[in-house]
C-alpha positions as CSV (number, residue, x, y, z in Angstrom):
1,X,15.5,10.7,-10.6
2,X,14.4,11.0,-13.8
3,X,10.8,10.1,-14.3
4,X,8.1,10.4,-11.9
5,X,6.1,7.3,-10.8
6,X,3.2,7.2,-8.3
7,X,5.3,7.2,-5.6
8,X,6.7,10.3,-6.7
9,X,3.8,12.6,-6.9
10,X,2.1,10.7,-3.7
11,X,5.4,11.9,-1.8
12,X,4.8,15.8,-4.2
13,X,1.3,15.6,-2.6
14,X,1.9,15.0,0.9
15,X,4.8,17.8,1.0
16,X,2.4,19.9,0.1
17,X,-0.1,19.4,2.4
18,X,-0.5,22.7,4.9
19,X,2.3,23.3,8.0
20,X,0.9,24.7,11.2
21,X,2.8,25.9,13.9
22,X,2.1,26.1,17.8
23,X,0.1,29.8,17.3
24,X,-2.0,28.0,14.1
25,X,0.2,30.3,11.5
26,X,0.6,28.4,8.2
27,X,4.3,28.1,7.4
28,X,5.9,29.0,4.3
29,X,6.6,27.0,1.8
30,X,10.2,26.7,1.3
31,X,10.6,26.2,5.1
32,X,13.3,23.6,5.1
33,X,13.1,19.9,6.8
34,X,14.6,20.5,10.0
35,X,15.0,18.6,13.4
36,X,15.3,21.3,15.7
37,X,12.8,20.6,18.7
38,X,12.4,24.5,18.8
39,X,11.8,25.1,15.6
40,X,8.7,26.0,14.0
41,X,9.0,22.6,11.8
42,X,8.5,20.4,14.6
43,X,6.0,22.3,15.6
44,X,4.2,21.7,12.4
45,X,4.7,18.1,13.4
46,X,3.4,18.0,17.2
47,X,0.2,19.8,15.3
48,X,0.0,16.7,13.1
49,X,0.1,14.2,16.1
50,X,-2.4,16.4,17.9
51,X,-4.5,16.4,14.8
52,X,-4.6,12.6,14.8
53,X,-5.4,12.6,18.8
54,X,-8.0,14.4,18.0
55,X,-9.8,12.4,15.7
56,X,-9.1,9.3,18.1
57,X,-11.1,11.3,20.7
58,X,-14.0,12.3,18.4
59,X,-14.4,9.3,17.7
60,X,-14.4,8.0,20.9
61,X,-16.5,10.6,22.4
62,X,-19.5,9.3,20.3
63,X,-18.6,5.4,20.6
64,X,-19.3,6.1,24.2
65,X,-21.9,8.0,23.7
66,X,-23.5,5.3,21.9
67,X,-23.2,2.7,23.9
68,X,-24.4,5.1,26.7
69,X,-27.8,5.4,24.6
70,X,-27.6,1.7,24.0
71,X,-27.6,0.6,27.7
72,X,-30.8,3.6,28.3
73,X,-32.9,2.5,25.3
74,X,-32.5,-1.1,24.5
75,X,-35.2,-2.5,26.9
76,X,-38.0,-0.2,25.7
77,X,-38.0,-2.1,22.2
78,X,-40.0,-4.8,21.7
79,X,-38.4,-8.3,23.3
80,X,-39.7,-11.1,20.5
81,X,-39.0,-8.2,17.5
82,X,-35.8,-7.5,19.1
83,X,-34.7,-10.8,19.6
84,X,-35.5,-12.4,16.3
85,X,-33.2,-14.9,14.5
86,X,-33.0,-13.1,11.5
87,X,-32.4,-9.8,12.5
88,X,-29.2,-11.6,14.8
89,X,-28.1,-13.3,11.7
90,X,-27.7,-10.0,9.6
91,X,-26.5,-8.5,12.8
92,X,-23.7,-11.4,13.2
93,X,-22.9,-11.0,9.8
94,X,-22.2,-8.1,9.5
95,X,-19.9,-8.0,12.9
96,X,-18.1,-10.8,10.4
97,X,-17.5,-8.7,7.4
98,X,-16.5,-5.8,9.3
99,X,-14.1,-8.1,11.6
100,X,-13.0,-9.0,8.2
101,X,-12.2,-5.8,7.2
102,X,-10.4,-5.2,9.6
103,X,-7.7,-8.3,9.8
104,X,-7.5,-7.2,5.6
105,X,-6.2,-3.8,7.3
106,X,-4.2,-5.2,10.0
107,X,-2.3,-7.6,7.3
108,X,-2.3,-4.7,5.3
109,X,-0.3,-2.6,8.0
110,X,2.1,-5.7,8.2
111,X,2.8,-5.6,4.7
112,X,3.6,-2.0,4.8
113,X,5.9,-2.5,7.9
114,X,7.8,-5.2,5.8
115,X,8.6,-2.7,2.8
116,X,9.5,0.0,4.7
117,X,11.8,-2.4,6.7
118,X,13.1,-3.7,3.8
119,X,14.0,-0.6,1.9
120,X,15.0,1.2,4.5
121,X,18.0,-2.1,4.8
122,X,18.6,-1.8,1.1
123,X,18.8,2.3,1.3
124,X,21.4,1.7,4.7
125,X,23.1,-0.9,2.4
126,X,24.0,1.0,0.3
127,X,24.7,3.9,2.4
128,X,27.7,1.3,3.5
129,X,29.1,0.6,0.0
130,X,29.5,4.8,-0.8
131,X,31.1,4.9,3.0
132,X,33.5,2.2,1.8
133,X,33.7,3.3,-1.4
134,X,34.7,6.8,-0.3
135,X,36.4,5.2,2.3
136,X,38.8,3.5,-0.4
137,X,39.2,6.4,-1.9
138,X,40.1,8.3,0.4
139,X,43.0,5.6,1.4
140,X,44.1,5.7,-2.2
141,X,44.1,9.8,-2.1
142,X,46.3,9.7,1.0
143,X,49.0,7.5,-0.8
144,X,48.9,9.8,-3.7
145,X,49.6,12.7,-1.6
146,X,52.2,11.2,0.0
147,X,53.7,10.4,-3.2
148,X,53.4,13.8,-4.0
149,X,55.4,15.2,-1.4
150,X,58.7,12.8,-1.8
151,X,58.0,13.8,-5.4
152,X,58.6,17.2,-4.3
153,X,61.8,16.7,-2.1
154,X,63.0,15.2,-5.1
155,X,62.5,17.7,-7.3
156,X,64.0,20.2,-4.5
157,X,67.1,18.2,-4.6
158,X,67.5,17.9,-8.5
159,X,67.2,21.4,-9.1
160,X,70.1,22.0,-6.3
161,X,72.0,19.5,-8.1
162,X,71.4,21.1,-11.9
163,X,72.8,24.6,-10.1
164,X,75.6,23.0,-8.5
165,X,76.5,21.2,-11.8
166,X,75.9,23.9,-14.2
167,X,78.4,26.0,-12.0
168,X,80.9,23.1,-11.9
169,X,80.8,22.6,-15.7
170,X,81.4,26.1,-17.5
171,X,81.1,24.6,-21.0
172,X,77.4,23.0,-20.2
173,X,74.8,24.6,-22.7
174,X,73.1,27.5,-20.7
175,X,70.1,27.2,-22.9
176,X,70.0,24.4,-22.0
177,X,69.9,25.1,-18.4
178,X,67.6,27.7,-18.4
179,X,65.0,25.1,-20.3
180,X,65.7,22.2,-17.5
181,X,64.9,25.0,-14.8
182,X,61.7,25.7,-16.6
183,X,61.0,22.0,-16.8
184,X,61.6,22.0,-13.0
185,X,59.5,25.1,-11.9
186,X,56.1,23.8,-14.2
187,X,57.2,20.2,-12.4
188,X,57.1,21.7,-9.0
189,X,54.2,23.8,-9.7
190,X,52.1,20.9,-10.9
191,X,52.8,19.2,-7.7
192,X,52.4,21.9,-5.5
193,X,48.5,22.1,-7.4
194,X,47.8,18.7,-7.4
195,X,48.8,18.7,-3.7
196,X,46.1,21.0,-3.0
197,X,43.7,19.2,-5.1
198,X,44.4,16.3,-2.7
199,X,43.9,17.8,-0.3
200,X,40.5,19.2,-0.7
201,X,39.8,16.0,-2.0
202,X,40.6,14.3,0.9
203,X,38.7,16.6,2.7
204,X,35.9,15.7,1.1
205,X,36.0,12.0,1.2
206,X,37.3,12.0,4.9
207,X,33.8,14.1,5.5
208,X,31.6,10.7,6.0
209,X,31.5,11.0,10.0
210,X,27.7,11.7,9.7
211,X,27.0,9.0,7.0
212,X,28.7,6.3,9.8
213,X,26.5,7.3,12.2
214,X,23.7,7.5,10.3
215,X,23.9,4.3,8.7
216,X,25.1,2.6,12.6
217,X,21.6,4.6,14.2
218,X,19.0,4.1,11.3
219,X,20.1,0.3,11.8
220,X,19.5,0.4,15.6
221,X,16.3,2.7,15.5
222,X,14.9,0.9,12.0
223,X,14.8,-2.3,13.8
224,X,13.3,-1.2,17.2
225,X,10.7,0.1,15.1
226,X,10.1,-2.5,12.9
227,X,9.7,-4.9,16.2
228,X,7.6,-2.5,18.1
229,X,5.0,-2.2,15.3
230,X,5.1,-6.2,14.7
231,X,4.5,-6.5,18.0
232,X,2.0,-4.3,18.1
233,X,-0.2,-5.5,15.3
234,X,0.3,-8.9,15.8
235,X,-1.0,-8.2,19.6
236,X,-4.4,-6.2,17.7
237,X,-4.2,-9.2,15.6
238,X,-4.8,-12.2,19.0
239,X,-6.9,-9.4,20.9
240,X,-9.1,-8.9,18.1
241,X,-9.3,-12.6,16.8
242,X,-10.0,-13.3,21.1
243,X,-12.9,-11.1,20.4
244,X,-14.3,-12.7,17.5
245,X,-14.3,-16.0,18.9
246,X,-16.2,-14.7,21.9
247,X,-18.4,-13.3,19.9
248,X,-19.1,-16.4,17.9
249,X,-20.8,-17.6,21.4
250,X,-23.7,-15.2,20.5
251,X,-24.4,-14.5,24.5
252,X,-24.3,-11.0,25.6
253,X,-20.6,-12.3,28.1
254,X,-19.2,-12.5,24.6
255,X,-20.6,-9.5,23.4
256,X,-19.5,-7.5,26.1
257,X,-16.0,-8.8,25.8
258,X,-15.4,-8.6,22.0
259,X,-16.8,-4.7,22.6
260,X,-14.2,-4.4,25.7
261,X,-11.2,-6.1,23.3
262,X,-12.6,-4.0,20.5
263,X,-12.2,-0.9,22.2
264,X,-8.3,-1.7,23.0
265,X,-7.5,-2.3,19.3
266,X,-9.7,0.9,18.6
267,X,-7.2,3.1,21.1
268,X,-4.2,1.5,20.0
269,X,-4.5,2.2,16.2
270,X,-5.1,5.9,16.6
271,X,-2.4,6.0,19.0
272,X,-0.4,4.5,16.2
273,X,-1.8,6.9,13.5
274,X,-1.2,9.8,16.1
275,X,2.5,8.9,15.8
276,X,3.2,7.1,12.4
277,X,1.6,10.3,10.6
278,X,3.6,13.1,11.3
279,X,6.6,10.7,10.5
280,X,4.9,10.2,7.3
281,X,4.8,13.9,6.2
282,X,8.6,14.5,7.8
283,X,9.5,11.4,5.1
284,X,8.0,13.1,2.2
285,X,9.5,16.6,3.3
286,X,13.2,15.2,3.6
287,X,12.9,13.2,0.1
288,X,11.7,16.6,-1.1
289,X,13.4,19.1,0.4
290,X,16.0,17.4,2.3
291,X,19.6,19.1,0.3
292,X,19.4,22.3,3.1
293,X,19.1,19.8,5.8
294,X,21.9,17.5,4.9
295,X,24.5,20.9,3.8
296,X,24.1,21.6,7.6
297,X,25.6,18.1,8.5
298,X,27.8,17.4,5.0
299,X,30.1,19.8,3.1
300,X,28.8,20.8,-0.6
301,X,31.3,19.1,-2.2
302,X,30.6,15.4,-1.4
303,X,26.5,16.5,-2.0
304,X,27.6,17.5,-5.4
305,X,29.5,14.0,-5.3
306,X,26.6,12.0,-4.6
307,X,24.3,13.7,-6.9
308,X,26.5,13.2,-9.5
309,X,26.6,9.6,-9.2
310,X,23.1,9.3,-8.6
311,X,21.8,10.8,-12.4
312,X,25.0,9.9,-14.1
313,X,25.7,6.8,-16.6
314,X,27.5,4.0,-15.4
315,X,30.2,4.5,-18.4
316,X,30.2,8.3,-17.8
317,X,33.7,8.1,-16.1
318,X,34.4,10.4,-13.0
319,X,32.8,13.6,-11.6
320,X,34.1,17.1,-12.3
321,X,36.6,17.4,-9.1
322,X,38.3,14.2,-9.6
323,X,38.9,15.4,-13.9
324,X,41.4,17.5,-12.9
325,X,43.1,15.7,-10.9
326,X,44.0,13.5,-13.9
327,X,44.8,16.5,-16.0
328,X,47.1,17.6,-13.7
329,X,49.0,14.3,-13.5
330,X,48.7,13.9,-16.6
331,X,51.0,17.3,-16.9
332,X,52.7,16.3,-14.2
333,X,53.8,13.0,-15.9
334,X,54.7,14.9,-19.4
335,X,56.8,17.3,-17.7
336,X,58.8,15.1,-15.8
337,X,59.1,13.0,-19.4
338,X,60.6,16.4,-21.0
339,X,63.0,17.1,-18.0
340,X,64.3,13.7,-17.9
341,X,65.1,13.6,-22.1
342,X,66.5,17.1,-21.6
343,X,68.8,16.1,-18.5
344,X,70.4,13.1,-20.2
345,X,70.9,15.1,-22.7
346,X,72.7,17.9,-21.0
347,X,75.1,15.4,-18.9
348,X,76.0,12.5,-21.3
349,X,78.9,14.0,-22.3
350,X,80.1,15.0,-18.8
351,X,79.5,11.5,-17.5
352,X,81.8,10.0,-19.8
353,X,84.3,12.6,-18.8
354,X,83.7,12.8,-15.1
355,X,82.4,9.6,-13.3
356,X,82.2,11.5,-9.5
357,X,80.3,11.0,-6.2
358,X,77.5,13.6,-7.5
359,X,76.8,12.4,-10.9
360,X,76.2,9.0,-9.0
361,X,73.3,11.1,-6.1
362,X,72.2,12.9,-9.8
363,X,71.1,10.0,-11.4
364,X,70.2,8.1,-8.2
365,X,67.8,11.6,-7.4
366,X,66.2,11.2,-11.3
367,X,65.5,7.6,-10.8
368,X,63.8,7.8,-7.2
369,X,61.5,10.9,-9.3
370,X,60.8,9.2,-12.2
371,X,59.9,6.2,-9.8
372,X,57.1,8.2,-7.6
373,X,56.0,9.5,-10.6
374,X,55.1,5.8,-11.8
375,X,53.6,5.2,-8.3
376,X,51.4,8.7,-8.2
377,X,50.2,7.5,-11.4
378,X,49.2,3.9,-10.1
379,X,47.5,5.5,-7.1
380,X,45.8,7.7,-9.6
381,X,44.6,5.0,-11.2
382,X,43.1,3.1,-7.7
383,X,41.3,6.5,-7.1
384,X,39.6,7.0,-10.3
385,X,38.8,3.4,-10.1
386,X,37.1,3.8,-6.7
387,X,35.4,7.3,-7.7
388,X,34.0,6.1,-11.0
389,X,30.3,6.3,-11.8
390,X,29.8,2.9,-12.6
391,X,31.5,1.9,-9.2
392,X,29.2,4.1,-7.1
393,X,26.1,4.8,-9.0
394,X,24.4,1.6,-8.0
395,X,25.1,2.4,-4.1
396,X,23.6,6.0,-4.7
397,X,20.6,5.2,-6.7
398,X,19.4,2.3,-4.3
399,X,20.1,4.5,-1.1
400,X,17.8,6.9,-3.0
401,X,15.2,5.2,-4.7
402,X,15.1,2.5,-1.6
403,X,14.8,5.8,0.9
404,X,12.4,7.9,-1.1
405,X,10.4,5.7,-2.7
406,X,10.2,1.9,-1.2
407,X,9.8,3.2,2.1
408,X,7.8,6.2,1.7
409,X,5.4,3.8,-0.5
410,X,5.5,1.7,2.9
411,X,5.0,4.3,5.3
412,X,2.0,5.8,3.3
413,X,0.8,2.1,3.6
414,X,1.0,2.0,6.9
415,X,-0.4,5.3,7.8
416,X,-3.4,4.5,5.4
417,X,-4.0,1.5,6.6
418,X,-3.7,2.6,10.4
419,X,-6.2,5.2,9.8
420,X,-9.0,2.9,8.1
421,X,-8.7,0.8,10.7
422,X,-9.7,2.8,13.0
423,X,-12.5,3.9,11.2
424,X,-13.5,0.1,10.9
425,X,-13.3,-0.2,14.4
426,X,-15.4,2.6,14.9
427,X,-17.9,0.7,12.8
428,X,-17.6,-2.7,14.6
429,X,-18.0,-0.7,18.2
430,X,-21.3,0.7,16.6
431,X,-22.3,-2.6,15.3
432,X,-21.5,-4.8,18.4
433,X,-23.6,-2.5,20.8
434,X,-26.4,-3.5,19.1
435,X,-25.9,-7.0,20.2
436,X,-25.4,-6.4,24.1
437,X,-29.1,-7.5,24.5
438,X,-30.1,-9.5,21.5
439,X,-28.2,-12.3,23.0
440,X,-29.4,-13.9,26.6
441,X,-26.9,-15.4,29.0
442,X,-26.2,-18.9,28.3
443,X,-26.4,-21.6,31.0
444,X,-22.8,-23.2,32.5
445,X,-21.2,-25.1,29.6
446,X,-22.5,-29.0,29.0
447,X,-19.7,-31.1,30.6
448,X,-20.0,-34.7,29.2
449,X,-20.2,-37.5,31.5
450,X,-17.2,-39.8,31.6
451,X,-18.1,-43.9,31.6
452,X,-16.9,-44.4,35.5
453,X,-18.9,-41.4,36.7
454,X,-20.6,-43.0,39.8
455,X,-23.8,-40.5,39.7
456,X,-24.6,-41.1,36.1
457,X,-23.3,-44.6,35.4
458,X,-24.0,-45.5,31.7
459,X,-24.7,-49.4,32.4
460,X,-28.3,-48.3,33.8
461,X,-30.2,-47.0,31.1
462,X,-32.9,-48.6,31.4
463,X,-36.3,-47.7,33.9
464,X,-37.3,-50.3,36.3
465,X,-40.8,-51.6,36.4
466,X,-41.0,-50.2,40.2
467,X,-39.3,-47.5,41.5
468,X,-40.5,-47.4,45.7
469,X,-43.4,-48.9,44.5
470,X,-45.0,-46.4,42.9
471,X,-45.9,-48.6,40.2
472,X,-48.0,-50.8,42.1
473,X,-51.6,-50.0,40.8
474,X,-49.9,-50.7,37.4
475,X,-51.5,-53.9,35.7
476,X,-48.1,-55.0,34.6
477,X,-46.7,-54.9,37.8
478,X,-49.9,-56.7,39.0
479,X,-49.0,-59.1,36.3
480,X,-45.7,-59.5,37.4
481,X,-46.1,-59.9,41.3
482,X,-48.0,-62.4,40.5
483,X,-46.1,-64.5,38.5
484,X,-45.5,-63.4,34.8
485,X,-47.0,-63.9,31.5
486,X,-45.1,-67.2,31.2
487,X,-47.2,-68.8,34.0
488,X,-44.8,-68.7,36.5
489,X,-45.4,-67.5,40.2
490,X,-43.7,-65.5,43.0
491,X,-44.6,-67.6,45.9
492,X,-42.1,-68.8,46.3
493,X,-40.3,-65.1,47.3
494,X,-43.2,-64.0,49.4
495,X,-42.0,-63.8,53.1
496,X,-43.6,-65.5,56.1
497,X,-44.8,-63.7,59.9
498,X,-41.5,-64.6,61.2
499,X,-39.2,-62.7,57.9
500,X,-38.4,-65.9,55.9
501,X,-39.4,-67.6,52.6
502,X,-42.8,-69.3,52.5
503,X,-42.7,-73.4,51.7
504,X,-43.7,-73.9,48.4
505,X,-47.4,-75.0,48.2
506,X,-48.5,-78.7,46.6
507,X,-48.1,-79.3,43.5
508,X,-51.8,-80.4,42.5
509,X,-52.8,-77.4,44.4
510,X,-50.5,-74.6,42.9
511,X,-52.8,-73.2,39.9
512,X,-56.1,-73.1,42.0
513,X,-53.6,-71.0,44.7
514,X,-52.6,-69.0,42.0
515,X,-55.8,-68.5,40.5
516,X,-57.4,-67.3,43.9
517,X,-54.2,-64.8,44.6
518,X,-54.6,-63.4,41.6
519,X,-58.7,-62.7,42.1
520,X,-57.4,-61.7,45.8
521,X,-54.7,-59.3,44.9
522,X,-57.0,-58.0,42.2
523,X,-59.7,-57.0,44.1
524,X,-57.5,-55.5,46.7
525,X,-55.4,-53.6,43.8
526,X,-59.4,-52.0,42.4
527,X,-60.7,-50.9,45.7
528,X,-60.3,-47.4,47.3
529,X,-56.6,-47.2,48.8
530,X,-57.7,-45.4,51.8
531,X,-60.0,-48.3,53.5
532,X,-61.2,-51.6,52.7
533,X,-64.6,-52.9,54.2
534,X,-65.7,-56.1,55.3
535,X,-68.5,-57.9,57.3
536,X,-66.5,-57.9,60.4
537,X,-65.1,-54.4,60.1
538,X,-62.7,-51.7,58.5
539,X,-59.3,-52.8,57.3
540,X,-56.9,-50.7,56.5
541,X,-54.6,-50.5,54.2
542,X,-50.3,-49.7,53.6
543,X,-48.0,-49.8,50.6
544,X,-44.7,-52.2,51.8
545,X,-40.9,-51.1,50.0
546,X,-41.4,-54.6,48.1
547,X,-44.5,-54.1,46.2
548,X,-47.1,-55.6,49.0
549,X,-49.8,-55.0,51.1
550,X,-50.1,-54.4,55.1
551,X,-53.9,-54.6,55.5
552,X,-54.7,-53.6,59.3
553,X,-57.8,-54.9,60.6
554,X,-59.9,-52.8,62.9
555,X,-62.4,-55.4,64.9
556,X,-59.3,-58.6,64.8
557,X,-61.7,-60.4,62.7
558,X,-61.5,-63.1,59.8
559,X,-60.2,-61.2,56.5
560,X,-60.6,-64.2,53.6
561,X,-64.6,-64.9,55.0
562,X,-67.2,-64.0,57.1
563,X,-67.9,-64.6,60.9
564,X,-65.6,-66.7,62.6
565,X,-65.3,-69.7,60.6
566,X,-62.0,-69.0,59.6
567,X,-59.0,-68.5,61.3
568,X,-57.4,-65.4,62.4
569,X,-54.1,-64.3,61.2
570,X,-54.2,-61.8,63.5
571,X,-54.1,-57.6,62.9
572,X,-52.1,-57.9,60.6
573,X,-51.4,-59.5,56.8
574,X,-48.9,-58.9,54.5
575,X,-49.9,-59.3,50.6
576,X,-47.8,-59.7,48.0
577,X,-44.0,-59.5,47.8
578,X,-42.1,-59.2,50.9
């Protein structure tokens, strides 16, 4: 690449950073990217992970220790100070902006996971156009050999032929011959060379058995890890949105359980940073110093291949290797021109003389080599085709810039973000401790009452004047046992001895009978409830279930009088309603 971006000296700096191994000896350097699970660079790694599971256990080493001093000290503040409304608000907002934060981060992580996906696709796509690119080629290269060799039988057979005719015609020029055998030896020896050029060449374009499996793993492994971490965050996401909603309650239940779902998310995204990390730094060591890594697994010359089309021009033409190839068809095609002038030349006279069985298998042998000398020249023509720059250069600069660049940018985004957040949820385990016992416990959630429930019908809601009769001594009850404001009269529902309605009284009678009920039931209703005296004796008095009066009468004697003058209604008189 030619310039350096951000992304450039990000993934510069990260190479850079120090390399441990298992015995805490700083590696050197120029140690190369390597896979080996022995070897001291995966050691380096494992001490990165470790690294990161360290920090996850510092930091939840003091959350518990925290909430350990929270649960010993919180009663000895003061309740009413401790407990006041503003200090909950600013408590409650601040649990907001930091729950905030931390879905910014979470969506943040997402967005990473989405470029490195992404680019890591575009870099395996075109990882798939060089393989059939190459792949072409290399079809095209294996025709052109072919061609080659029948080229080479044929010349085999036209130089027999020239020494078998030369011997059979003594007055044929020997110049002449010696020249065509000239022609034929640089003809055979440009084949013979251009052979060999194939077949390195082929060599080199059949060597893409690693970029097929690579290409058919990243795709398998790429998207089990782009699932795993969507699944993951989007799972921190619910359990940390559950957690806010409890919260919202603002009773210690709910702050209990967003500190319980907090400390999940808290575990999870340094277990995540404990592993994304490491894979982080690996990234930026292969985009760096990946070429002694991939030599192991590629052969030189298709490295030098794909470099080349990565920093050429798309009108540059073909790489090095494949230029002489065209040179030497090029040679291959003049000398064969030369041979064939001189040939005709040679025989014209002898095949006007002589019209025999081997002048006929001469010129049929010139024809069939002039012929796969057109067709080595058209499958020439496929292969630089295939191999040119601009044909290839697109495929190799994506893989590149898509691998090294897109999706380190991601994985640094990713990593970044994984580590913030659990520093934010460090914060919002602090923060939410404080809460356990600002909040009291809330009574059982208000269920409202539906329109048919029989204990609470919604038709009644209005008090009665007398409930058991407790409203008795209450002048409106007074007012309305005995008859209303209206004028009217209840005597009409008071019972008799025997547990029926009363007649109805006179007519020219009924006021001065109401008049001296009312005065009656009046001066019953102001005296003491406990006993009523009289000249006779003691009555006694009891509240009825409708509103009246059972007076009991201790002596038998008259109750509306004194002495005997009027009659007895025996112990016992009722008052009121029945």
């Amino acid at each position: 690449m030619s310039g350096r971006n951000f992304a450039d000296k990000l993934l510069i700096l990260i190479h850079n950073l120090p390399h441990f191994d298992f015995r805490f000896n700083r590696l050197r350097h120029d140690t190369p990217f390597d896979i080996d699970p022995n070897g001291e660079y995966m050691q380096s790694l494992v001490v990165f992970c470790a690294f990161g599971l360290a920090l996850a256990l510092l930091f939840l080493l003091a959350t518990v220790i925290v909430w350990v001093a929270q649960c010993c000290f919180a009663h000895r503040s003061n309740g009413p100070q401790r407990n006041s409304r503003k200090r909950i608000d600013r408590l409650s907002l601040a649990l907001f902006v930091v729950s905030i934060l931390c879905f910014s981060l979470m969506g943040a992580c997402l967005f990473g996971n989405e470029i490195f996906n992404k680019s890591v696709q575009s870099s395996l796509d075109g990882l798939g156009h060089l393989n059939d690119g190459l792949r072409r080629a290399a079809i095209q290269t294996q025709k052109l050999n072919h061609s080659q060799w029948q080229l080479s039988e044929h010349v085999d057979e036209l130089t027999i032929l020239i020494e078998r005719k030369s011997r059979e015609h003594k007055n044929i020029n020997q110049t002449q011959i010696r020249e065509a055998d000239a022609l034929l030896t640089e003809l055979s020896d440009k084949i013979d060379e251009l052979k060999q050029q194939l077949t390195r060449t082929s060599i080199i374009l059949f060597d893409t058995h690693f970029l097929d499996n690579t290409k058919r793993n990243a795709e398998r492994i790429e998207f089990e890890r782009w699932l795993l971490c969507l699944i993951l965050q989007l799972i921190m996401c619910a359990v940390l949105f559950a957690g806010v909603i409890a919260f919202c309650r603002q009773s210690r239940k709910g702050a209990i359980i967003f500190s319980g779902l907090g400390l999940v998310i808290f575990l999870v995204s340094w277990l995540l940073f404990s592993a994304v990390f490491p894979l982080t730094v690996s990234h930026a060591d292969f985009c760096s110093d990946g070429r002694t890594f991939l030599r192991s697994r590629l052969n030189d010359e298709l490295l030098d291949l794909t470099n080349f089309y990565s920093e050429c021009a798309p009108d540059e033409g073909l790489p090095p290797s494949l230029t002489l190839l065209s040179q030497l068809a090029k040679d291959q095609a003049g000398a064969e021109q030369r041979l064939g002038t001189l040939l005709a030349r040679m025989f014209e006279k002898e095949k006007e003389i002589d019209k025999k069985e081997n002048d006929k298998a001469f010129d049929s042998i010139l024809q069939l080599t002039q012929s796969e000398i057109i067709s080595s020249s058209k499958h020439l023509g496929a292969l630089h085709f295939a191999l040119q720059c601009g044909q290839l250069h697109k495929d190799v600069f994506t893989l590149r810039v898509g691998m090294c660049r897109h999706a380190f940018l991601g994985s640094v985004l990713i990593s970044a973000g994984l580590f913030l957040l659990g520093l934010t949820l460090f914060v919002l385990l602090l923060l939410v401790a404080k809460s356990w016992y600002m909040f009291s416990r809330l009574p059982n959630d208000y269920l409202e009452v539906g329109e048919e429930d029989q204990f609470s019908p919604r038709i009644h809601d209005t008090m009665p004047d007398n409930i058991y009769d407790t409203n008795l001594f209450n002048p409106r009850a007074r007012q309305h046992l005995s008859g209303g404001v209206d004028g009217g009269n209840n005597s009409d529902r008071m019972p008799n001895q025997n547990g029926g309605q009363q007649q109805p009284l006179l007519l020219g009678e009924r006021q001065s009978w109401q008049q001296q009920m009312m005065t009656h039931n009046a001066a019953i209703a102001s005296a003491p409830p406990a006993t009523i005296g009289t000249s006779g004796g003691t009555l006694r008095g009891t509240l009825t279930r409708n509103g009246g009066l059972r007076v009991h009468s201790a002596n038998y004697q008259q109750m509306n009088g004194a002495g005997g003058g009027g009659a007895v209604y025996g112990r016992f008189q009722e008052y009121g309603d029945a």
